[in-house]
N, C-alpha and C positions, 0 to 999 in steps of 0.2 A: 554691536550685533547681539542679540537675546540669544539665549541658551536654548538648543531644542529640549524637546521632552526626554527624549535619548540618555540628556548626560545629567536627569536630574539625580540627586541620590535614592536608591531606594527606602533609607527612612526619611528625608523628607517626604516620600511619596505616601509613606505608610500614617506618617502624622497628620499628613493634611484627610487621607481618608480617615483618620478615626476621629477628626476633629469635623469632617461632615458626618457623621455618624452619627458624633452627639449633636449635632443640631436638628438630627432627622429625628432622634430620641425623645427631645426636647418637643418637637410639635408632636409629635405621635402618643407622647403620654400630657402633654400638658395644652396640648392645642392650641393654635395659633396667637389665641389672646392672653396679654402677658396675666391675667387675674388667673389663669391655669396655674402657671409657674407658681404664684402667689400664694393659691391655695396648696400648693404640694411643700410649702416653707409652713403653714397655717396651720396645718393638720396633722403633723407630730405634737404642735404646740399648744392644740387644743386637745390631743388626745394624753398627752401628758398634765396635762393642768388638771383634767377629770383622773385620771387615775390617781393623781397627787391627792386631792379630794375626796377620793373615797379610802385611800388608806392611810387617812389625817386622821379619819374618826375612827381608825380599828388602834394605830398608836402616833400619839403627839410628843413623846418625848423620842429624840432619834439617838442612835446607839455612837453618831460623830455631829459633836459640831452643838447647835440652838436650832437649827432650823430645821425643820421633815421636811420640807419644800425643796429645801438644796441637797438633801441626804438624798433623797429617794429620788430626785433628776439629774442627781449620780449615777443611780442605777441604771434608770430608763432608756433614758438618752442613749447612752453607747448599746444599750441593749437592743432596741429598735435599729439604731444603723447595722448593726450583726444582722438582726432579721430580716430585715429589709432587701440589705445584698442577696444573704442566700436564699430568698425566695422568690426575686425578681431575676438574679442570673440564673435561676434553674431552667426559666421556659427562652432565655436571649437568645437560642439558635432557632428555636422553631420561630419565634417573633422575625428574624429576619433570614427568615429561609429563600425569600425571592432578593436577598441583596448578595447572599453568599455565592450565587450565580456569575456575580461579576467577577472575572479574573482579580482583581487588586483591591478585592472585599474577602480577607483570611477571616476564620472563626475567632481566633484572639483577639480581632481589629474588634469586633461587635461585643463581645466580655469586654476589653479594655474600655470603648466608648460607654457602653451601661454604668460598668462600675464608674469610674471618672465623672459620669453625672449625677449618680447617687449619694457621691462621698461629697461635693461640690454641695449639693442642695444640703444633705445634714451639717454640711460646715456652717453654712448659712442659721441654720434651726440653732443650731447651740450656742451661734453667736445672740440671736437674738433674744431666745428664751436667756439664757445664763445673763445677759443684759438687762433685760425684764426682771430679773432679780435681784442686782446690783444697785438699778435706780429703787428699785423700791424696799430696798435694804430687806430682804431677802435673802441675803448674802454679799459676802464679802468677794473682794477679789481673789482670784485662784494664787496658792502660793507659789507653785511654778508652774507658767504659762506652757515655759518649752515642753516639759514634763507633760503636763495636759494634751498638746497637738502631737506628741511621740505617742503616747495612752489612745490618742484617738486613732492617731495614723495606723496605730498597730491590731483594734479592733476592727479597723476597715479591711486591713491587708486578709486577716483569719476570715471576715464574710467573705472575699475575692478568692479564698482558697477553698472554702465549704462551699459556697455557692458555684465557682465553675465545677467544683468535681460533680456536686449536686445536676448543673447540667449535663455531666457525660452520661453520667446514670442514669437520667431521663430521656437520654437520645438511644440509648440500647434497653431503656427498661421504660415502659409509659407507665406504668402504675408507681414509680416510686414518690412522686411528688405526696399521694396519699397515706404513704408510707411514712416518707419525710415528715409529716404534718404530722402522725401519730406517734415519731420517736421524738421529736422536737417540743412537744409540748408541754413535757417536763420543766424544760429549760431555762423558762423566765421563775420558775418560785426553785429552782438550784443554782443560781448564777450569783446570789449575792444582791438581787435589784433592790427588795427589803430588808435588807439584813446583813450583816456583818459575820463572816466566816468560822471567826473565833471565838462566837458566841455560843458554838456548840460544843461537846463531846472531841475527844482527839482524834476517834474512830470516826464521826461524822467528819471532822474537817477534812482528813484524809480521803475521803470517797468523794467531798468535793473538789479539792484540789485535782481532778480528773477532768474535770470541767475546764477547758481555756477562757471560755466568757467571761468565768468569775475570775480569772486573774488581769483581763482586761478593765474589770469594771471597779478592781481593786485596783488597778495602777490607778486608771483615770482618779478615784476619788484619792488616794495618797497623795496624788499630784492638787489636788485641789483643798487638800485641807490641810491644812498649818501643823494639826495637834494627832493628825492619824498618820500612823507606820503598820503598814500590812504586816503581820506576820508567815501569813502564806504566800504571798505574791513570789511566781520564779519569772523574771521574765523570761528567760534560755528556754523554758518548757511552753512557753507560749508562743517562740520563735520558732522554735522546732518543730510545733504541731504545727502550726501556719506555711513554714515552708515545705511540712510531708504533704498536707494539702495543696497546697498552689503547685508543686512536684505532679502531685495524683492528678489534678485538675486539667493542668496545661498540657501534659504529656500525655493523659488518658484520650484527650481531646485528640490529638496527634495524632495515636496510637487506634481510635477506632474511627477516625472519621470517617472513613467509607462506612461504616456498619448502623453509624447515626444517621444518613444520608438516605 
């Protein structure tokens, strides 16, 4: 005799919704034909290859390693998937405001399904770019792998923590996303994406070390090169930020959904 619906568990109930979620995600930003999905793996790839390019001819010698090519999509890489979360989970409640109608469609099922396809497709990009560089000796293999997918896992979790709170703010404040974009813009020439931390002043490092990006993009490349050892890298401080975020995010959510609604 089959189970009713009755005695299913409630998180099975909740995984199978956030796993049709992402498939709703999936055609709605990438469109039915699989060359959508393709180009959304294509287009970090080609947008890094051109910036790789244009800051080849400002410097060719890189501050770790032979290569600018692998120095600098150290940086980018993890840096784009940070940007990427927190500016696409900013607008995921209003994107699916006619699904959260549904009794067993919660505001985290719709964050969790976004994120989960964003970190899914950049898993894909870095596999294929960082590959693309391997075969074409470009670089070498990463010296540790685990170290690498921990570095990544943990820039993901900080965009899921800046990014959902980023959406609460935008549910009780419409103007912040403009806002967002003018404090944010900083970010990518203080994170460390060209450059190496401790190639400044003790007083600059220290005002960067504020920064969690830069110690995301300094674990990633520690974990990737043989002959570099971060000297600012904390991770506890990058954990801490991440989970005062994903705190602020998920609870603020909680805490004002009537008033976002």
């Amino acid at each position: 005799m089959s189970r009713s619906r009755a005695s299913v568990h409630p998180l099975v109930v909740q995984v199978r919704v956030i796993m049709a979620l992402i498939l709703r995600e999936t055609r709605v930003t990438f469109g039915t034909a699989q060359l959508g999905y393709l180009w959304a793996i294509a287009n970090p790839i080609f947008g890094t290859a051109i910036l790789t390019l244009v800051f080849s001819f400002v410097s060719r010698v890189p501050p770790i390693g032979s290569s600018f090519v692998l120095f600098f999509a150290t940086g980018v890489l993890p840096y784009e998937l940070y940007r990427k979360l927190t500016n696409s989970l900013m607008s995921v409640f209003d994107a699916n405001r006619g699904l959260l109608a549904y009794p067993l469609v919660k505001e985290p099922d719709v964050v969790i399904a976004r994120f989960l396809l964003i970190f899914a497709t950049y898993l894909l990009v870095f596999f294929v770019f960082f590959g693309m560089l391997i075969l074409m000796d470009f670089a070498p293999l990463p010296d540790n792998p685990g170290s690498l997918l921990a570095a990544t896992f943990a820039t993901a979790m900080l965009g899921l923590g800046i990014g959902s709170t980023n959406a609460v703010i935008k549910g009780l404040w419409k103007t912040w996303p403009q806002i967002e974009g003018i404090i944010s813009r900083p970010m990518f020439f203080i994170s460390g994406v060209f450059f190496i931390p401790t190639l400044f002043p003790p007083h600059i490092q220290y005002l960067l070390s504020w920064n969690p990006v830069m110690h995301s993009i300094e674990w990633f490349r520690e974990a990737y090169f043989i002959s570099y050892e971060s000297q600012l890298l904390d991770r506890r401080y990058l954990f801490m930020v991440t989970l005062s975020f994903l705190m602020i995010g998920f609870g603020g959510e909680r805490l004002y959904r009537k008033k976002m609604t």
